[in-house]
SEVEX-131302 format. One record per residue (C-alpha): z negated, y, x; residue number from 0. Coordinates in nm, 4 decimals. Layout:
         up      north       east   num
          Z          Y          X   NUM
...
This chain:
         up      north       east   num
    -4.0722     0.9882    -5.8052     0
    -3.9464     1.2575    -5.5716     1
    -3.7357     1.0505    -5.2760     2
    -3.8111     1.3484    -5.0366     3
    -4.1997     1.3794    -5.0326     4
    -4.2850     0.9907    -5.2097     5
    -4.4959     1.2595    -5.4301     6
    -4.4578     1.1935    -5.8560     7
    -4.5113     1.4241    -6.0863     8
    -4.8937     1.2619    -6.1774     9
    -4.9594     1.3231    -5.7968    10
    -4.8631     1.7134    -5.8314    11
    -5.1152     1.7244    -6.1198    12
    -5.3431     1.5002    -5.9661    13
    -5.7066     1.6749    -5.8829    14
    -5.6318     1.9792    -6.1169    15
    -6.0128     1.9942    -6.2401    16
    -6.2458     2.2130    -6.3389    17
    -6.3650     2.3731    -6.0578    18
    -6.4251     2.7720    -5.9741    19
    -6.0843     2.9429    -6.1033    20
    -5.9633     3.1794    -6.3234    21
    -5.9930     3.1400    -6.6559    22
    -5.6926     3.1602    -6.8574    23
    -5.7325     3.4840    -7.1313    24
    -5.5995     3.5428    -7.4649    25
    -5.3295     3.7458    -7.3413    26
    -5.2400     3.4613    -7.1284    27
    -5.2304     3.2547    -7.3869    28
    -4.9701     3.4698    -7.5532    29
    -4.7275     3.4210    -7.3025    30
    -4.7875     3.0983    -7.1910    31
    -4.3961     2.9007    -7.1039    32
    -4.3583     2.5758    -7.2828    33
    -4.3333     2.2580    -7.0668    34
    -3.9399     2.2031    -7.1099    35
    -3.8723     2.6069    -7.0580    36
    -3.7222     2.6240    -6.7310    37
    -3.8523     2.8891    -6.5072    38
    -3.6309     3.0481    -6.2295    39
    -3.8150     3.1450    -5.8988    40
    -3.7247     3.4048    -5.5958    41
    -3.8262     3.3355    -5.2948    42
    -3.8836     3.7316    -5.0806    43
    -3.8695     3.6578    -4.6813    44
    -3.7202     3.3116    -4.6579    45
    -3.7427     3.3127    -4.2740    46
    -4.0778     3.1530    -4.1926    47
    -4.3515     3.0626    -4.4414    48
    -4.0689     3.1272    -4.7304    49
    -3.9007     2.8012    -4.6341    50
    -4.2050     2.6079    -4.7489    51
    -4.1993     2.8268    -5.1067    52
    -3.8949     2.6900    -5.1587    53
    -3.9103     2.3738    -5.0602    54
    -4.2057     2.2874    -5.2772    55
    -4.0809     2.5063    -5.6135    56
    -3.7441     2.3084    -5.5947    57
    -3.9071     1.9734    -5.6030    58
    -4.1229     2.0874    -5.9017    59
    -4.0057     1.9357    -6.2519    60
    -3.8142     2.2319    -6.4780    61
    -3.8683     2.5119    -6.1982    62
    -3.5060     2.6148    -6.0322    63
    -3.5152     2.8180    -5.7073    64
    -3.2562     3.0819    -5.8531    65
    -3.2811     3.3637    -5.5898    66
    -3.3106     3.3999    -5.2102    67
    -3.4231     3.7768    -5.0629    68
    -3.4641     3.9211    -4.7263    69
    -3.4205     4.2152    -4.5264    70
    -3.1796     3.9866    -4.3128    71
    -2.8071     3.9127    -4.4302    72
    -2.8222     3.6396    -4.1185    73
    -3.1442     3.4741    -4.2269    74
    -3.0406     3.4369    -4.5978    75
    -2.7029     3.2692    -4.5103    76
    -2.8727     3.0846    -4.3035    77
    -3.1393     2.9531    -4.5268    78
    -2.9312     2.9055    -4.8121    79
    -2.6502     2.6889    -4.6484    80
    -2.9766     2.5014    -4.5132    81
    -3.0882     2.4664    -4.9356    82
    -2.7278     2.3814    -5.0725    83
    -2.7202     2.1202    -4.7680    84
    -3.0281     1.9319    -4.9049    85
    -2.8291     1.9113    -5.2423    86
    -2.9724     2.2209    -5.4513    87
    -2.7661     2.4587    -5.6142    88
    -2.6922     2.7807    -5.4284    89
    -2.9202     3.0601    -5.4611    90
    -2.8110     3.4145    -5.5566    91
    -2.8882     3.6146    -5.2149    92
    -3.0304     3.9628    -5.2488    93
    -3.1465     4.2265    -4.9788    94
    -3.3685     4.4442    -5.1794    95
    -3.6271     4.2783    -5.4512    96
    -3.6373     4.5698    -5.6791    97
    -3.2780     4.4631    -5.8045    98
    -3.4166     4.1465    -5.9036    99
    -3.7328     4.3580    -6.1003   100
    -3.4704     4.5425    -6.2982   101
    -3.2932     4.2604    -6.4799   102
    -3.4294     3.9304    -6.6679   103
    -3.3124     3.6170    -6.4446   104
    -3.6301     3.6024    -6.2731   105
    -3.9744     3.4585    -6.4189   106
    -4.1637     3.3908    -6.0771   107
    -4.1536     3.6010    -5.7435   108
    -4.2636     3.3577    -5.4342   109
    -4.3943     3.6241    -5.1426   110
    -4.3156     3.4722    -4.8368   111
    -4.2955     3.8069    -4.6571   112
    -4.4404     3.9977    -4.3638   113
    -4.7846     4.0849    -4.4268   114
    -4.7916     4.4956    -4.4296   115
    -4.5520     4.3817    -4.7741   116
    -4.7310     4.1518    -4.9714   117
    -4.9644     4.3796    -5.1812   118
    -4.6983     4.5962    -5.2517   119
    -4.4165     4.3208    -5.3615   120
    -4.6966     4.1630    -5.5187   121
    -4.7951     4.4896    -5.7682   122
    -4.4398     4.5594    -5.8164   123
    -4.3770     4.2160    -5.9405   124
    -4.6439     4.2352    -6.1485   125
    -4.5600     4.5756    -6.3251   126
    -4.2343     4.3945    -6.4019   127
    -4.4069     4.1307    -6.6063   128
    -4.2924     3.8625    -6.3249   129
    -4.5857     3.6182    -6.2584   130
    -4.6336     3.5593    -5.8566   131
    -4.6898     3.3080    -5.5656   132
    -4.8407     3.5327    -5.2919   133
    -4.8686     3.3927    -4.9550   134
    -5.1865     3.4824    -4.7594   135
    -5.3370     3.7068    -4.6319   136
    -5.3063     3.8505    -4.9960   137
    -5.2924     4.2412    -4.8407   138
    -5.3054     4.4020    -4.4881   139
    -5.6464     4.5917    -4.5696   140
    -5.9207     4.5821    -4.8277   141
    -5.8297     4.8544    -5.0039   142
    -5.4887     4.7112    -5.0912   143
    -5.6820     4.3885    -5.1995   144
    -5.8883     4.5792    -5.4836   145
    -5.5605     4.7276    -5.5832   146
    -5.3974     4.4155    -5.6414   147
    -5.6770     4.2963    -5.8244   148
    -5.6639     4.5945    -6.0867   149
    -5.3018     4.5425    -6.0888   150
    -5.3290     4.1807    -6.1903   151
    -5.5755     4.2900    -6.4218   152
    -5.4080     4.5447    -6.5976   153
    -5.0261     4.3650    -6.6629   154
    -5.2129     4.0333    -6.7485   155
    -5.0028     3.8234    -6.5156   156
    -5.0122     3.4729    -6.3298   157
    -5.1294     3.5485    -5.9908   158
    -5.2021     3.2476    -5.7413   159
    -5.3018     3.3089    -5.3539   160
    -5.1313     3.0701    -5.1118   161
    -5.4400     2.9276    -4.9516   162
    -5.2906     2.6088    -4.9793   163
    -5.5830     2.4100    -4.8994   164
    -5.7844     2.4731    -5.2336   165
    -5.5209     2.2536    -5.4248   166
    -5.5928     1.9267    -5.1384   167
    -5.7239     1.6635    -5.4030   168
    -5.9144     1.5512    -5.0664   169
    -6.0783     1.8579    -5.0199   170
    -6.1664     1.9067    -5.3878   171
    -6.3029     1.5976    -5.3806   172
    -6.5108     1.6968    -5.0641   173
    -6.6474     1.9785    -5.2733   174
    -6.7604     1.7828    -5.5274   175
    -6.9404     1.5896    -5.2986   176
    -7.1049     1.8453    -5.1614   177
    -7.2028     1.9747    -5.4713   178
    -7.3296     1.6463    -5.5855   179
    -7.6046     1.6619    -5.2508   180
    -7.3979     1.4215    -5.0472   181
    -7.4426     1.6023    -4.7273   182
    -7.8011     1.7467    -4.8991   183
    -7.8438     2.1146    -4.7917   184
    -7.4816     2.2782    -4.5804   185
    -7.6348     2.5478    -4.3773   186
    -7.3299     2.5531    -4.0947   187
    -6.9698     2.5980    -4.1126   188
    -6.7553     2.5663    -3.8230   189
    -6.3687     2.6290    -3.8193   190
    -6.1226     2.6507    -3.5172   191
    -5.7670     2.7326    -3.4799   192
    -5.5701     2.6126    -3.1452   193
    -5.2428     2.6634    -3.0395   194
    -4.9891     2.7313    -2.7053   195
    -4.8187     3.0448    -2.7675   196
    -4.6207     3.1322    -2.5455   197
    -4.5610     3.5300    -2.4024   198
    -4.3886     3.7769    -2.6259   199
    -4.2488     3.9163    -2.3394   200
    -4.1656     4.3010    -2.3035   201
    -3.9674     4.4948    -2.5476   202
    -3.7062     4.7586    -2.5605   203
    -3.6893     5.0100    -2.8174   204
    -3.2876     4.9081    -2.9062   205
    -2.9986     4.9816    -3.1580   206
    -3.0958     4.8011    -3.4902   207
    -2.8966     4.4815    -3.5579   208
    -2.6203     4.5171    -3.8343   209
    -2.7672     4.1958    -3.9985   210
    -3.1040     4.3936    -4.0534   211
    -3.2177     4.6540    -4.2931   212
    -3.4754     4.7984    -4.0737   213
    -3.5878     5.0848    -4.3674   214
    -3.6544     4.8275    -4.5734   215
    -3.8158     4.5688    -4.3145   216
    -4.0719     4.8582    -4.2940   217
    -4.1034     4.9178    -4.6563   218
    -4.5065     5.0894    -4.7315   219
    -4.5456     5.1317    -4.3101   220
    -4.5290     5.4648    -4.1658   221
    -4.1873     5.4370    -3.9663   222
    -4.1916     5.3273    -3.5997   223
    -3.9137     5.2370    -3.3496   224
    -3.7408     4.9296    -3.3890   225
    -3.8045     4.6995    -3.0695   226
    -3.6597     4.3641    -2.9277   227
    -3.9096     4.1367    -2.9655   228
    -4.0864     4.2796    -3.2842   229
    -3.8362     4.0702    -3.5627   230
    -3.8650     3.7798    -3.6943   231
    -4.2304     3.6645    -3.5814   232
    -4.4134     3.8882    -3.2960   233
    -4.5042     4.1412    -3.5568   234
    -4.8009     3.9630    -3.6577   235
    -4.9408     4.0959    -3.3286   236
    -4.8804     4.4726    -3.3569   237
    -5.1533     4.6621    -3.5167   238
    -4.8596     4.8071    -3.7116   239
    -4.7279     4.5689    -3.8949   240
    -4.9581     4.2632    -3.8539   241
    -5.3332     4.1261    -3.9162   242
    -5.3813     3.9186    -3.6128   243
    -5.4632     3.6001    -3.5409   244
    -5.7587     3.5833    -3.7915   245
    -5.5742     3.6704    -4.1323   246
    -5.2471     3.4395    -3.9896   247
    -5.4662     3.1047    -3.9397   248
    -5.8514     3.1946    -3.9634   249
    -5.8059     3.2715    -4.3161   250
    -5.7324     2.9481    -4.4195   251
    -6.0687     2.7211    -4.2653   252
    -6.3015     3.0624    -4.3218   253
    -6.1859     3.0125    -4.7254   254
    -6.1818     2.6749    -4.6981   255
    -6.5658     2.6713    -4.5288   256
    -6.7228     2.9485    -4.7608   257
    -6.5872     2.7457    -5.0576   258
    -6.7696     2.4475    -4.9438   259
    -7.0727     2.5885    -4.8915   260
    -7.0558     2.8184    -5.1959   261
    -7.0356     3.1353    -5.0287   262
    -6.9244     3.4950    -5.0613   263
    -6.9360     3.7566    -4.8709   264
    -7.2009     3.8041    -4.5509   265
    -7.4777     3.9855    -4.4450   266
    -7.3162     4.0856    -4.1284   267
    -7.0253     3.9875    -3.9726   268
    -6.9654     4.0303    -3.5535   269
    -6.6471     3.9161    -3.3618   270
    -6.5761     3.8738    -2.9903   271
    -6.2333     3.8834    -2.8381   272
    -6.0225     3.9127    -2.5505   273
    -5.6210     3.9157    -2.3977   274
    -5.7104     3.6252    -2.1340   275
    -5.3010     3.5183    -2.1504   276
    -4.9808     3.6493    -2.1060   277
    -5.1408     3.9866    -1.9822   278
    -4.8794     4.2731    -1.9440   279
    -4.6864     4.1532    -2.2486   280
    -4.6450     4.3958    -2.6009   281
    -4.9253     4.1812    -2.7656   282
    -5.2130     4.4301    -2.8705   283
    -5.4369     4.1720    -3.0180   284
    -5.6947     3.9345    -2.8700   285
    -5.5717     3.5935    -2.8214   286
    -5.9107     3.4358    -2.8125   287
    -6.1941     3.5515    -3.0651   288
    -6.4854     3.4184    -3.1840   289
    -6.6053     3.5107    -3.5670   290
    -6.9668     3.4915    -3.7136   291
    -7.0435     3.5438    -4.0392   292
    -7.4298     3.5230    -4.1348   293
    -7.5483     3.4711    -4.4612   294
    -7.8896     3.5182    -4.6784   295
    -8.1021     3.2085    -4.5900   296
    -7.9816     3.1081    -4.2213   297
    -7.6712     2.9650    -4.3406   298
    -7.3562     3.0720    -4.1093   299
    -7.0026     3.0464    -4.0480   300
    -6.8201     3.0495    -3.7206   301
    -6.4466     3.0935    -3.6587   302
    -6.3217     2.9875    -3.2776   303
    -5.9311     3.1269    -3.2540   304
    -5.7383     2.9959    -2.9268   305
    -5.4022     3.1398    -2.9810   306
    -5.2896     3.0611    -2.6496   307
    -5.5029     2.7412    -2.5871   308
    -5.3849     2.4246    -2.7252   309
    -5.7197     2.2628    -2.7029   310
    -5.7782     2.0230    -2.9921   311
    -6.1159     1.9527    -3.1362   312
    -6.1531     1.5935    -3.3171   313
    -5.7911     1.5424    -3.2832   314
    -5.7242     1.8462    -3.4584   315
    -5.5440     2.1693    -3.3982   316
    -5.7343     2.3460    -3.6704   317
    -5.9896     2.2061    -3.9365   318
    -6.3487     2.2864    -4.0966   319
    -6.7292     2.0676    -4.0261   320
    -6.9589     2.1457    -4.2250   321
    -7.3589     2.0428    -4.1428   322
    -7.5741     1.9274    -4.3875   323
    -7.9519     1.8316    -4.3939   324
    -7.8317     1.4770    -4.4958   325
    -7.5042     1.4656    -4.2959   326
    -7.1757     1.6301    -4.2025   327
    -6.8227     1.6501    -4.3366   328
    -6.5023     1.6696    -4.0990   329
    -6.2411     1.8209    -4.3323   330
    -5.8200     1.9569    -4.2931   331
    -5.5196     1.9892    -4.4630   332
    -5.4939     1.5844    -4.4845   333
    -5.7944     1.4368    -4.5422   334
    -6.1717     1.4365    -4.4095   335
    -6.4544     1.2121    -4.2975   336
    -6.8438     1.2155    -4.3908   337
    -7.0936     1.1737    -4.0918   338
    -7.4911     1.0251    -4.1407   339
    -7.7567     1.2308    -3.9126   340
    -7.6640     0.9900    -3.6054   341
    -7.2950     1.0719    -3.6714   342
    -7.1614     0.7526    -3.7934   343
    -6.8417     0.7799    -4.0284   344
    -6.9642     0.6436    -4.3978   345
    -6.6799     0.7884    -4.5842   346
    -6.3429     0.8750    -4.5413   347
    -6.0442     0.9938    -4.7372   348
    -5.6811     1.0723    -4.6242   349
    -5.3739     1.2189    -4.7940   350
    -5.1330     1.0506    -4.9069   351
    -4.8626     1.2767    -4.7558   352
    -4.9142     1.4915    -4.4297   353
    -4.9317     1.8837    -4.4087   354
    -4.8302     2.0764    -4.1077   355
    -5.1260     2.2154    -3.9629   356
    -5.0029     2.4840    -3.6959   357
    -4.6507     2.5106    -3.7184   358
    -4.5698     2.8904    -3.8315   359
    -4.3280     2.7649    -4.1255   360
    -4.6905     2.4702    -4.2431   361
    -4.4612     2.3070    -4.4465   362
    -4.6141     2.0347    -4.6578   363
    -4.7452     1.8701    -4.9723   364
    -5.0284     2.1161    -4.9732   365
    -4.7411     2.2936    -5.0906   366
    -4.6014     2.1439    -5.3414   367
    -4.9463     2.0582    -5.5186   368
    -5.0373     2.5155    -5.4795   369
    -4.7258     2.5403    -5.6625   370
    -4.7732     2.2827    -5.9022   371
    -5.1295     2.3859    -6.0106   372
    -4.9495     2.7805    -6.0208   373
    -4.6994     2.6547    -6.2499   374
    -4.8919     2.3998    -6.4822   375
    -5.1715     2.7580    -6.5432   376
    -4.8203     2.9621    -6.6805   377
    -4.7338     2.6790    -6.8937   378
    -5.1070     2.6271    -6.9884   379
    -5.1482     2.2843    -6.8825   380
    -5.4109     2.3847    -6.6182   381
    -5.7181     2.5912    -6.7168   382
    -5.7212     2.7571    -6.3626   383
    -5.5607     2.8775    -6.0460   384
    -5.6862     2.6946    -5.7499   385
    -5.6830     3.0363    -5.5595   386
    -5.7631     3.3258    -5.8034   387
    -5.7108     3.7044    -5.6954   388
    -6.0930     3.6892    -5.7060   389
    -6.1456     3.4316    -5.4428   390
    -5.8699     3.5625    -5.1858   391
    -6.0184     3.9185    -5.1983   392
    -6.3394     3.7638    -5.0751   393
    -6.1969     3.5837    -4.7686   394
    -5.8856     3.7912    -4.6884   395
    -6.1683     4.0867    -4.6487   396
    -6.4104     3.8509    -4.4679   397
    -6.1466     3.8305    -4.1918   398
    -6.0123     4.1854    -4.2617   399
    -6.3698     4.2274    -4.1534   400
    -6.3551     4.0188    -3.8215   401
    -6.1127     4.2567    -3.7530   402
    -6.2831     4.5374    -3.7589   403
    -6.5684     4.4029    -3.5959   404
    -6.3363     4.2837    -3.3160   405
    -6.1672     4.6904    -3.2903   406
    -6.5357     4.8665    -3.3397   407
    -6.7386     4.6515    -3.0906   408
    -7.0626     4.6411    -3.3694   409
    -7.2183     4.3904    -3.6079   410
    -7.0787     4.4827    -3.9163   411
    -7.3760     4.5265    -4.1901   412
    -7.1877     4.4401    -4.5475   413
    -7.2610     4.5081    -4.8936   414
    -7.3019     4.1580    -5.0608   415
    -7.1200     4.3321    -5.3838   416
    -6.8344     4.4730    -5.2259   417
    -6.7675     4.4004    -4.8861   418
    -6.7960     4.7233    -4.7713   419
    -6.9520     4.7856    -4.3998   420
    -7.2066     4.9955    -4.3379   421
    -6.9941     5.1539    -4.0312   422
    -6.8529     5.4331    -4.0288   423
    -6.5966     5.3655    -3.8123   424
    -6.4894     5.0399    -3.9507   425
    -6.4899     5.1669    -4.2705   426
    -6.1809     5.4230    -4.1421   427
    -5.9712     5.0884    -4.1371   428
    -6.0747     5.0192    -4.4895   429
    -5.7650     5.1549    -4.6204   430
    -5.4016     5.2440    -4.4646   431
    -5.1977     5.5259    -4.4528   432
    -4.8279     5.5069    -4.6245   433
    -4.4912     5.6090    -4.5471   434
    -4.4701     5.8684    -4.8033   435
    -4.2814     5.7439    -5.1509   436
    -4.3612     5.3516    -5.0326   437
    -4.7207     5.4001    -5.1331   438
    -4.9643     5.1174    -5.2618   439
    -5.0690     5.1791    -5.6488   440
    -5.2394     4.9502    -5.9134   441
C-alpha cells in the first residue's frame, strides 16, 4: 500500500479492461520489459503539469524517476530539492533533452512541456527508441498530430496521451453503462470549464533571465521577443506559443464526452468567444467561448469555457452530462451520478481518491492510474493504452478546430475521415510554420 495516495498496486491496475485502445503488435511484443526490469523515466518541463508526471511514475512499483529537464536551471533545483524532500533519490538535472536521446539511461520520456513542444519532443523520443507519456494537447496543430501518428507508427513505440480521465475506473465504468443502454439512446453532451483567472497584466520586452535558456524555451517556434509576463504560465494565451483555453481544459470533458457517446469527429463545428475580463492586458485569446460540435443524427456536443468566471455548475468547476432517452449521467475526474427522466439520482459512484480538477499543476490519482495503465502496456500486462495516438488526434483536432472556428468567424464543415474543414481560411491554420532547423518531421 502506498502511505502517500492510500492507492495499492491492485488499485493502479484496477479497471484496465478491454475497452477501445491500441492493440499491442508483434513488434511490441518483441520488446515488451519484464515485470521486475526496472524502467528509468525523465520528466521534460517539471514546472507545472510535470510535477504530477513525477509524482505518479515515482509511486509506481519498479519505475525510478531518474532524470529531471527544463529550460530553467531555477525550476529544476527547485523541483528536485522538492522530490529528494519527499524521500526519492535525486534526479540527474539536464537543460537540453537531446543529451538524454544520445545515451542509454533513459527508457521513458514524460512530456510535461509547453505545448508548441510536445509533438516535436514527442517524435524525437520516439526516433530514439524511448517509449513516451505525452501530456495533452498531444500537438499545437493538426498537422503536427498526423505526424506524430506516422512517427509512432513507424519506430513501433509505446505512446500514451495524458487525457487522464480515460484511465478513471469510475468513468470506465460509466461507459460501460452506457454501452449496456443504461441511459438508452445519449444524443447530448455538455461539458464546462470555470475558473477566476486573474489579469496577466502588461509586459515588457526585457533582458532574458540567466536561469533561462530562452533559444531553447522556443525550440520549433519562429523566434519572438522575450517578455515579462510570457514564462512560466501566460504563454498558453499567446497565439505564439499557446492553444488557448480550449486545448488547456476543453480537451479533457470534449474527449471525455465524445468517448461516451461513441463519437468522432463532427459534421460541423462553430465557436463563439469574447475578452469580457481583464481588457487591456497581453491576453490575445477569448476568455469566454462557447463550442458546438454537431454530429450525423442530431446528436451534439457543447463546450462552455469561463476562464475568468468561477461559476460552478453541480458543484463542479469542470465536468461532463450526458442525456439519454432513458436518463442522464453527471460525470468528473472523481466519480459520477445517473439521473431517471424526472432527475432523481439512482446510481452513484465516487473515487476512492480525489483528482484536482482546475488547478494548473491537476495533480491526482487520475495520475497515477494513466501511468500505471502506460507502464503495465510496455511490460505487456495490459492489452491497451487508455489514450491511444488514435483517440487524441481525434479530440486534440476537435478543439484545434474550435479554434479555428473561434479565429475565422464560420461554421466549420469537416470531413468525417479526416478532420479537415472545408474553409479555406481555417484550413491556413492547419499546419505551422518552423523556425528553420527546429522543424516537425515523422
Amino acid at each position: 500500500m502506498n502511505k502517500t495516495t492510500g492507492m495499492s498496486r491492485r488499485t493502479v491496475l484496477a479497471g484496465i479492461g478491454a475497452t477501445a485502445g491500441l492493440a499491442m503488435s508483434a513488434k511490441s511484443y518483441a520488446r515488451i520489459r519484464g515485470a521486475n526490469d526496472r524502467l528509468q523515466v525523465a520528466v521534460v518541463g517539471v514546472n507545472g503539469r510535470g510535477q504530477a508526471h513525477y509524482a505518479a511514475f515515482a509511486k509506481l512499483p519498479n519505475v525510478e524517476v531518474t532524470h529531471f529537464v527544463d529550460v530553467d536551471a531555477q525550476a529544476l533545483s527547485k523541483r528536485a530539492a522538492e522530490f529528494v524532500g519527499k524521500g526519492y533519490a535525486a534526479p540527474k538535472l539536464e537543460r537540453d533533452y537531446r543529451r538524454l536521446l544520445d545515451g542509454r539511461d533513459v527508457d521513458v520520456m514524460a512530456i510535461a512541456t509547453p505545448d508548441h513542444w510536445h509533438t516535436k519532443l514527442a517524435i524525437d523520443s520516439m526516433a530514439a527508441s524511448r517509449d513516451v507519456y505525452l501530456e495533452k494537447p498531444m500537438s499545437m496543430a493538426p498537422a503536427e498530430g498526423e505526424a506524430l501518428i506516422a512517427a509512432e507508427r513507424r519506430y513501433g513505440r509505446t505512446l500514451q496521451i495524458g487525457n487522464q480521465q480515460r484511465s478513471s475506473r469510475e468513468t470506465r465504468e460509466l461507459a460501460d453503462l452506457i454501452r449496456a443502454g443504461e441511459l438508452g439512446e445519449v444524443y447530448h453532451g455538455e461539458t464546462w470549464y470555470a475558473n477566476a483567472r486573474k489579469s496577466i497584466g502588461r509586459g515588457e520586452t526585457v533582458a532574458v533571465p540567466d536561469h533561462l535558456d530562452w533559444e531553447l524555451w522556443q525550440g520549433p517556434r519562429p523566434r519572438g521577443p522575450y517578455r515579462s509576463n510570457l514564462v512560466h504560465y501566460n504563454w498558453h494565451w499567446f497565439w505564439r506559443y499557446g492553444t488557448g483555453e480550449i486545448c488547456n481544459n476543453a480537451l479533457h470533458e470534449v474527449d471525455v464526452a465524445r468517448w461516451l457517446m461513441g463519437l468522432g469527429y463532427p459534421d460541423t463545428v462553430s465557436a463563439r468567444g469574447a475578452r469580457n475580463f481583464h481588457r487591456g492586458d497581453d491576453w490575445e485569446m477569448y476568455d469566454t467561448l462557447q463550442l458546438d460540435l454537431a454530429y450525423e443524427g442530431g446528436k451534439t456536443i457543447r463546450w462552455d469555457g469561463q476562464s475568468c468566471n468561477g461559476i460552478a455548475r453541480f458543484g463542479r468547476g469542470r465536468g461532463t452530462l450526458i442525456y439519454g432517452t432513458k436518463g442522464s449521467a453527471l460525470v468528473d475526474r472523481n466519480g459520477y451520478e445517473i439521473f431517471d427522466l424526472a432527475g432523481k439520482s439512482v446510481r452513484k459512484a465516487e473515487a476512492p481518491a480525489e483528482s484536482e480538477t482546475t488547478g494548473t499543476v491537476g495533480e491526482g490519482a487520475l495520475d497515477l492510474l494513466h501511468a500505471g495503465n502506460f507502464v503495465d502496456v510496455i511490460r505487456g500486462q495490459a492489452n491497451a493504452l487508455h489514450s491511444p495516438v488514435g483517440e487524441g488526434q481525434i479530440s486534440t483536432t476537435i478543439c484545434h478546430l474550435g479554434n479555428m472556428a473561434y479565429r475565422t468567424g464560420a461554421v466549420l464543415r469537416i470531413d468525417p475521415a479526416s478532420g479537415k474543414p472545408d474553409n479555406a481560411e481555417a484550413m491556413k491554420l492547419w499546419a505551422l510554420d518552423y523556425e528553420p532547423g527546429w522543424e516537425v518531421k515523422a
